[in-house]
Every structure is written in C-alpha cells, then in structure tokens.
C-alpha positions as CSV (number, residue, x, y, z in Angstrom):
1,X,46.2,-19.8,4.5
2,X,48.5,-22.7,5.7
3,X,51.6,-22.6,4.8
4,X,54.8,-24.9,4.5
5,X,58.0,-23.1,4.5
6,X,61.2,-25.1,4.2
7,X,64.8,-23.6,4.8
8,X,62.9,-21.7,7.8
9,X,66.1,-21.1,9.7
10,X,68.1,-19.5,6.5
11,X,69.2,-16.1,6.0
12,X,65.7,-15.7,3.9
13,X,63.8,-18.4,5.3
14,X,63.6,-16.5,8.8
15,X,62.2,-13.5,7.3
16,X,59.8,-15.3,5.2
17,X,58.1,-16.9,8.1
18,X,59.0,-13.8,9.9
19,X,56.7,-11.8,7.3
20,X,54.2,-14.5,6.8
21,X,52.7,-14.9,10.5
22,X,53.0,-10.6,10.3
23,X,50.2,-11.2,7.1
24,X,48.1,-13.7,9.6
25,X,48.9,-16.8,8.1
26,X,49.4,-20.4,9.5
27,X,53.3,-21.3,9.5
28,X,54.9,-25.1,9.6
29,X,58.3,-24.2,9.8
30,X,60.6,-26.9,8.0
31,X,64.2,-26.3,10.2
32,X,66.7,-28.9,10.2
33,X,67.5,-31.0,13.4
34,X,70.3,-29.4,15.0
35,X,68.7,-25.8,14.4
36,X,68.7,-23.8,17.5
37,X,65.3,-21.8,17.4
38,X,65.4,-19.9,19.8
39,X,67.4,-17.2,18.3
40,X,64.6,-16.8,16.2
41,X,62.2,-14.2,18.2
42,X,59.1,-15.9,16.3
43,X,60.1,-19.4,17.6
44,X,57.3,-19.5,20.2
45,X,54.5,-17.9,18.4
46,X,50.9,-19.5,18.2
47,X,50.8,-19.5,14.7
48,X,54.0,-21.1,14.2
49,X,54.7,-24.9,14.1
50,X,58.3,-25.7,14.1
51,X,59.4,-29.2,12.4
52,X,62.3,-30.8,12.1
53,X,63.4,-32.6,9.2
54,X,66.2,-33.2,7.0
55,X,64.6,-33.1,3.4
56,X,67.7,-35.2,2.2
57,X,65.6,-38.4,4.0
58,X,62.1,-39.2,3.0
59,X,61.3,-39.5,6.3
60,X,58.2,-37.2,8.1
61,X,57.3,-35.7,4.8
62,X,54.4,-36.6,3.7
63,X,53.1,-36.0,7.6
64,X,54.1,-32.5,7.6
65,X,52.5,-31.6,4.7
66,X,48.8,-32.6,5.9
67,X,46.4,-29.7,5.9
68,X,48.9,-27.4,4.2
69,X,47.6,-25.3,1.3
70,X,50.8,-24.2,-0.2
71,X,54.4,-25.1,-0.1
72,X,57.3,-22.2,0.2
73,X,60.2,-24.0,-1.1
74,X,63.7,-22.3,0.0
75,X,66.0,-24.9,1.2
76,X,69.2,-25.3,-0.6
77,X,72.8,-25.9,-0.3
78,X,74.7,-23.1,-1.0
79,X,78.2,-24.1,-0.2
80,X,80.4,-27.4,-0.4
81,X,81.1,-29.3,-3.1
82,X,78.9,-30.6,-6.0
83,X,78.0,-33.8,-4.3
84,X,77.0,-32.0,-0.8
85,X,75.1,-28.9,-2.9
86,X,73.2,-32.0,-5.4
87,X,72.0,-33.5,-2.0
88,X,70.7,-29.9,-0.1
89,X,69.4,-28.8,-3.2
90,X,68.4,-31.4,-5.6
91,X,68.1,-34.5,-3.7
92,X,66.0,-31.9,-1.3
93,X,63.8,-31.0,-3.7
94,X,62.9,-34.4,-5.2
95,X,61.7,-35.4,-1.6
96,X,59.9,-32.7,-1.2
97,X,58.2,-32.8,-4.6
98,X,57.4,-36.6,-4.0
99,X,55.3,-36.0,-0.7
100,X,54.1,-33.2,-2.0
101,X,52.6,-35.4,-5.2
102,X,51.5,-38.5,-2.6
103,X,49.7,-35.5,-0.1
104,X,48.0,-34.1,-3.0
105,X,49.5,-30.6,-2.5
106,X,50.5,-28.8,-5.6
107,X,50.5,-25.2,-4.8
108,X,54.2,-24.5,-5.0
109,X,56.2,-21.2,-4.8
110,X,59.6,-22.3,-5.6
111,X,62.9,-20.3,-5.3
112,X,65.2,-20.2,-7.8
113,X,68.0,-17.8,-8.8
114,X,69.8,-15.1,-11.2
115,X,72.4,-17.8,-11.3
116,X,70.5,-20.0,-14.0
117,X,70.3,-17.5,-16.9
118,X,73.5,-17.4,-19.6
119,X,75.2,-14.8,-18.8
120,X,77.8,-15.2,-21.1
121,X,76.0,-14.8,-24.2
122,X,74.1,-11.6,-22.9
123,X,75.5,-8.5,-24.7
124,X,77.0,-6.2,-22.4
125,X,74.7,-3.5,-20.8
126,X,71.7,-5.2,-22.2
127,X,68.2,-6.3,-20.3
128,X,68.1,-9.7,-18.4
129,X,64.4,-10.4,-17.5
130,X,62.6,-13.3,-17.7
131,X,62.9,-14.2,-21.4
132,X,66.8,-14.1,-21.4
133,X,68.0,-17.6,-21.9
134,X,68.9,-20.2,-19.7
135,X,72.4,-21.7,-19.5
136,X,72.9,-24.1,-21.8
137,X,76.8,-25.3,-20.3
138,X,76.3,-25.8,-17.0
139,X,79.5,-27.6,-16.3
140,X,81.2,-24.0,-16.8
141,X,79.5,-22.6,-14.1
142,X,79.8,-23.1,-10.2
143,X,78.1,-26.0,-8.0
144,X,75.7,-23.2,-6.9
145,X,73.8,-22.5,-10.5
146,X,74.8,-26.6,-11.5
147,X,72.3,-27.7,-8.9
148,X,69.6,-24.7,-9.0
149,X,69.7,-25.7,-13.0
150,X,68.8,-29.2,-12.2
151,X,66.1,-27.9,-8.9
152,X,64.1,-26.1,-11.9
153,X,64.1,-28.6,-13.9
154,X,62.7,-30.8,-11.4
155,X,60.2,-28.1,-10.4
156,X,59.3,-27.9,-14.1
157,X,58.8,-31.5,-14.5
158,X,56.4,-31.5,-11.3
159,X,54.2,-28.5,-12.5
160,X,53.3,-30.1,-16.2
161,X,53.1,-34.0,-15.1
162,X,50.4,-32.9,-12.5
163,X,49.2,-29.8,-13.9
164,X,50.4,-28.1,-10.8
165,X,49.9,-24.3,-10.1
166,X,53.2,-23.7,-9.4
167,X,55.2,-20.4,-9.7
168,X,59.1,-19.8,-9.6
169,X,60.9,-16.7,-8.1
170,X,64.1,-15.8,-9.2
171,X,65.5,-13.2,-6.7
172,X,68.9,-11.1,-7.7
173,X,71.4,-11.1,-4.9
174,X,69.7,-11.2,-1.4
175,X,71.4,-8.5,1.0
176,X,70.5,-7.6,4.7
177,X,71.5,-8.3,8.2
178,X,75.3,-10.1,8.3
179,X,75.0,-10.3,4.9
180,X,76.1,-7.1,3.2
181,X,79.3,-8.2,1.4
182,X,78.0,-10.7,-1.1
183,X,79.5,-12.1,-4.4
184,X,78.8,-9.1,-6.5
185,X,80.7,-6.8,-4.7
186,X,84.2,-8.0,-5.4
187,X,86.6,-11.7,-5.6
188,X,88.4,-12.2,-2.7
189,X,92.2,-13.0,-3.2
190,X,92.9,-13.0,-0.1
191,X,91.7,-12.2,3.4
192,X,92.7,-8.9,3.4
193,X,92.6,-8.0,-0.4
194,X,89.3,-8.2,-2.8
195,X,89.4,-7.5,-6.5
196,X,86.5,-5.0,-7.5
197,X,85.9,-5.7,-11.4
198,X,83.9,-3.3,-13.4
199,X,82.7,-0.5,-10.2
200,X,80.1,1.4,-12.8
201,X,78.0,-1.9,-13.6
202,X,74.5,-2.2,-12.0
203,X,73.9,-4.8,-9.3
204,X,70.8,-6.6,-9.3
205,X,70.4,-6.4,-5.3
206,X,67.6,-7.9,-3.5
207,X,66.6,-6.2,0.2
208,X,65.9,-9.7,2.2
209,X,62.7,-8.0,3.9
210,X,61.6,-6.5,0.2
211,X,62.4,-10.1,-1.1
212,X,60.5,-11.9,2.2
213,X,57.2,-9.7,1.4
214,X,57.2,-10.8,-2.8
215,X,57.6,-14.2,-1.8
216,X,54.5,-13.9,0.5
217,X,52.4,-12.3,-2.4
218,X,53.2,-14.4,-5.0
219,X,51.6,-17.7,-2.2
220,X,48.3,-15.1,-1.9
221,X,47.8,-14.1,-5.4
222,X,46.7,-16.5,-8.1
223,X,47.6,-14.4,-10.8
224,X,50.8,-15.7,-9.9
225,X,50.4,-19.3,-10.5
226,X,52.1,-20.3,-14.0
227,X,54.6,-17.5,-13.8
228,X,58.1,-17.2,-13.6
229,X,59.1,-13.7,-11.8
230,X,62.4,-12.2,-10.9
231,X,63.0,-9.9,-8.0
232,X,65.0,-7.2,-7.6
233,X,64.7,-4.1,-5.9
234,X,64.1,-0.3,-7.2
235,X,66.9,2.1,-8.4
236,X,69.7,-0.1,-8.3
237,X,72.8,0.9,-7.1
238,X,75.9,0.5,-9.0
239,X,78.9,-1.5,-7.3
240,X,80.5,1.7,-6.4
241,X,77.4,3.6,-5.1
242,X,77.1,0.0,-3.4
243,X,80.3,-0.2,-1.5
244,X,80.3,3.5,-1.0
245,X,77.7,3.2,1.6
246,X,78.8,-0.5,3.1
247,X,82.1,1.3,3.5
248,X,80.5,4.2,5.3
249,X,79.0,1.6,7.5
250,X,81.4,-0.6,8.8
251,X,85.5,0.1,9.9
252,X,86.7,-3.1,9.4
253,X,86.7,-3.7,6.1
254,X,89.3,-5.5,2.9
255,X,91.7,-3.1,0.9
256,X,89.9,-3.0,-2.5
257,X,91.7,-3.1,-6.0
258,X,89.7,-1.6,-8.8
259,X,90.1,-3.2,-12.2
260,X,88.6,-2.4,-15.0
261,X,85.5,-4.7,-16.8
262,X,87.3,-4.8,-20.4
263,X,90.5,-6.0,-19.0
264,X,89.2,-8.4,-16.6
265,X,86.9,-9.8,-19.4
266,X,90.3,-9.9,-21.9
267,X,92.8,-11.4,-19.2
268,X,90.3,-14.0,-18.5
269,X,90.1,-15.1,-21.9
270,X,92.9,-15.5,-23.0
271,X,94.2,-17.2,-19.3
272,X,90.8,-19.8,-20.0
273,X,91.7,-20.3,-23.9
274,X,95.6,-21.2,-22.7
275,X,94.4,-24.1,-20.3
276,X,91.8,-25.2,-22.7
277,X,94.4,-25.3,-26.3
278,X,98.0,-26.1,-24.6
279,X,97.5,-27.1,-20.6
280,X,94.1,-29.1,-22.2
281,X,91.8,-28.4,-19.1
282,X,94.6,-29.7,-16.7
283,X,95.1,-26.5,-14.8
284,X,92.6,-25.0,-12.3
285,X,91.6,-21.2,-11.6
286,X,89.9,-19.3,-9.3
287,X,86.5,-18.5,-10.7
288,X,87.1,-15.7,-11.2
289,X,89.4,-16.6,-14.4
290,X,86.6,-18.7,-15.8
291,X,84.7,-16.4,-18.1
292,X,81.4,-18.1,-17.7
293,X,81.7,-17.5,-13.8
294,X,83.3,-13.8,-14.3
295,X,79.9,-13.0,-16.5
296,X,77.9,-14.5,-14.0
297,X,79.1,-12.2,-11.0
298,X,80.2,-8.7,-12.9
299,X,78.9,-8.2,-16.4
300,X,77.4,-4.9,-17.2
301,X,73.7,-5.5,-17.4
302,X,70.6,-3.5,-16.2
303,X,67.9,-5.8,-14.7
304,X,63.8,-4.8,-14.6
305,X,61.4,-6.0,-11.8
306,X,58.4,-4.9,-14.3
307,X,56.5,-8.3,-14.2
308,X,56.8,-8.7,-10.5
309,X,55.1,-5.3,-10.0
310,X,52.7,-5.8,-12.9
311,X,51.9,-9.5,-11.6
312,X,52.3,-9.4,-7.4
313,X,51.6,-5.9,-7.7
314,X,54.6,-5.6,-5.7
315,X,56.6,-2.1,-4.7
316,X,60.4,-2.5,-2.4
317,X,59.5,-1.1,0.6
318,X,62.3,-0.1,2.0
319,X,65.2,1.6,-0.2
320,X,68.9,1.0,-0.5
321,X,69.4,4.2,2.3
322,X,66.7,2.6,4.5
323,X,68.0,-1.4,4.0
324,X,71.8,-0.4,4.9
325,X,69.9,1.5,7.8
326,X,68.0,-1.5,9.1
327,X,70.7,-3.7,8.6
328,X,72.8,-2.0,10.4
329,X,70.7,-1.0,13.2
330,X,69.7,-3.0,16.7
331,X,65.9,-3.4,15.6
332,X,64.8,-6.9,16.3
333,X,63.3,-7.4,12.6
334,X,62.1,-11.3,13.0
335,X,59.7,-9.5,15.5
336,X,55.9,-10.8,15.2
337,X,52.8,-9.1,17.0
338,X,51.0,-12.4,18.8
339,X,48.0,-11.0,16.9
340,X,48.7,-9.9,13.6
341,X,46.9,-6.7,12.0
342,X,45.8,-9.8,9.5
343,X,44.4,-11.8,12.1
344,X,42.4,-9.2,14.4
345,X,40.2,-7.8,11.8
C-alpha cells in the first residue's frame, strides 16, 4: 500500500512512518519546509519519499497525492492561539481534503482526539467510549478541542458528500520519548510547582509506539472504514501509579501539591459562577478554573479500548512498565530494517 502521511516529523507522525515502512509499505512523508530530517533515522530509506509542504497553502497538493492509496492525516496545531491552531489544523485540513477530492483519493484515516467529547456532562466515574456525546459549547473549551471540533466536522462533511471510506481515531493522551509529563498529570502554576488534582482517577494514556501500530491497522483493515475508534492502552494507570513511576525515572522533577477532585471541582465553580453573575465574563483564569477545561483534563472516568480490539483486532504491545522503559532508554526506536520482514517474504 501507498501511503500519504502528513505531520511526518511530529511526536507521532515519526513513529507512524517509522512503523509503516517496518509493515512494508510505501511512505510519502508530508514534513514541513524547515524540518530538519535528518534526525529522523528513517530519513534516507528506499521506501520513504520526503515532501515538503506547508498544508496551510494549496500549493503541491494535489501532486503529492498521485498514486497514493490512502491518506494518514495527523498534522495539527497544537499550541498558539485560536487563529494560528484554526490555520494548522483546520485550514490544514480543508487543503488537504480538497486535493484529496480533485486526485480522487478518498481513503482517509483521520486523527482526532479525547478532547472533542463533553466532558462536563459525563457523570463522574462513568464510561467514555465512542457513543459519549460530543461537546456541544465549544467556546468553553481550549483552542486545542475548538479546532479538532471543527477538523471532524470537516472530515465528516468529506466522508458523506463523496461517500468516502473514511475512518476517525481518537487516541487518549499520547505518551513516550520527551514526552512523559503531559496535561493529565497535573496544572502547572509555576515552573517549579504543579497542582495534581484528583491522584486516584484513571488516565486514558496512549503508548506513542502502541498508538503508531493502531493507526497502521486501521489504513490495512477495511473493516475499519466507516468507524469511529478510540485508542487507549491496557490496564490503565491511575495519576498516582502514573507519576510514581515518571518520578522514579527522572531527578529533576516540579514539587507536586495534591488536591483533592471534590474541592477542585467546587472551588472552580463557584470562582467561574462569580465572573460569569458579578465580574460578567470580564476576568480571565487559568484553565484550570474553567470547569469545562478542569473536566476535560481530571474528571474521574474509566475509558474502554473494546471496539479498537474487536475492529483492528488490536492488542498494546508494550505495557506501562515496558513504555517508561523504552522511553527512557538509548534504543534508537525510529529504526527501520532497509528490507522489512513485510517486504522480503
């Protein structure tokens, strides 16, 4: 299979292509201009071909997606404001979809995120899955889940206008390599000090290699087409259990203040009803005091990866023990045989 993967250089784009010319696939790598490749140790193999383009522009699209037989869409804007997230993630996406529409390629594995359900409105320790709503009030969430709302959207408008076999991934929060502090761990206050809110609830955590190889099956398998799948890993950790063995880890590391979920939840409602009845809107909080973004980072849930198993017939490799282990090891893990397994036999 040929494959187009955009956001190629990202923290999960590298180990998609990474884990796609492993399975013997054909790679067009979508990096952006500036992107230095060759930190990349697949960068040079013969499977791979490296383009760059800014998905923001039109420009070069439609070329690179000749021959391709399915798209990997991951590029997206993860920081900055609204504006600069709406053009790396929407704006990107509306390119992409247009080429993808005048080239005649509609296979399309699209990316989404946790960050898109309504959090808020989900009972504490309850199931989010696939059927747990949407968010309805965007506007009371972050830039981040404002512009992935409007990316599915878009991808949903693409799939029934051109009866497209499309599927979308949601993957819980992506860990690994450089990236083992992450959102749900805590709310920094300052740079020395991080809030952890609610320590027993479960974090829907997402091994980047685990994550790479669902990706990769839900391009090869058609049952996949039509679905919508999150992915998260098995026997997830709680944030204590979590930070336990990130502390163990690493020495340098924030001094930690636990607070409690109830109170957190309470303080923050009361601080957001305040602004809204007497300050009307005027004042502005950290996140964290916004109890649409609170939910969306630390309420008590338990989250299932049943339909990704059922559908890609998918098992997490490697476990929470082993993930900390390769993350924290000196193994080069973007490494690529020049012949794959795939490709020999």
């Amino acid at each position: 299979m040929k494959l187009l993967i955009t956001g190629a250089s990202g923290f999960l784009g590298q180990y998609v292509v990474a884990e796609a010319l492993r399975r013997g696939h054909q790679v067009r790598a979508i990096v952006r201009p500036v992107t230095k490749v060759e930190q990349f140790s697949w960068h040079d193999h013969p499977n791979l071909d490296l383009v760059r383009l800014d998905l923001r522009r039109k420009d070069g699209l439609i070329a690179a997606l000749e021959d391709i037989d399915a798209v990997i869409h991951l590029a997206a804007a993860k920081s900055g404001d609204f504006y600069t997230q709406f053009a790396g993630t929407v704006l990107a996406t509306e390119n992409l979809l247009d080429a993808m529409k005048a080239a005649n390629v509609l296979r399309l594995i699209a990316i989404s995120t946790f960050s898109v359900y309504d959090f808020w409105n989900l009972p504490i320790d309850s199931v989010l899955n696939e059927d747990s709503a949407i968010e309805k009030n965007p506007l009371e969430r972050d830039e981040y889940a404002q512009t992935k709302l409007l990316q599915e959207r878009l991808v949903r408008e693409f799939e029934q206008e051109n009866q497209a076999p499309v599927t979308i991934l949601r993957p819980g929060m992506i860990y690994g390599r450089d990236y083992l502090w992450n959102p749900c761990l805590g709310a920094e206050l300052t740079d020395t000090i991080w809030l952890r809110i609610g320590a027993r609830a479960q974090m829907p955590m997402n091994y980047v290699e685990n994550c790479a190889e669902a990706i990769l099956l839900a391009a090869e398998k058609e049952s996949a087409i039509g679905q919508t799948i999150n992915l998260v890993d098995d026997n997830l950790p709680t944030q204590r259990e979590f930070a336990k063995k990130l502390f163990a880890r690493q020495n340098d590391f924030p001094r930690m203040i636990p607070l409690n979920w109830t109170f957190m939840q309470g303080f923050t409602w009361i601080l957001w009803l305040y602004n809204k009845k007497v300050l009307k809107g005027q004042a502005k909080f950290p996140g964290i005091f916004v109890p649409a973004k609170l939910h969306a980072r630390f309420k008590p849930l338990i989250y299932q990866n049943d339909r990704a198993k059922e559908i890609l017939q998918w098992i997490p490799r490697y476990s929470l023990d082993e993930a900390f282990d390769r993350s924290c090891s000196e193994i080069d893990l973007l490494a690529v045989p020049t012949l794959s397994p795939a490709l020999s036999r």
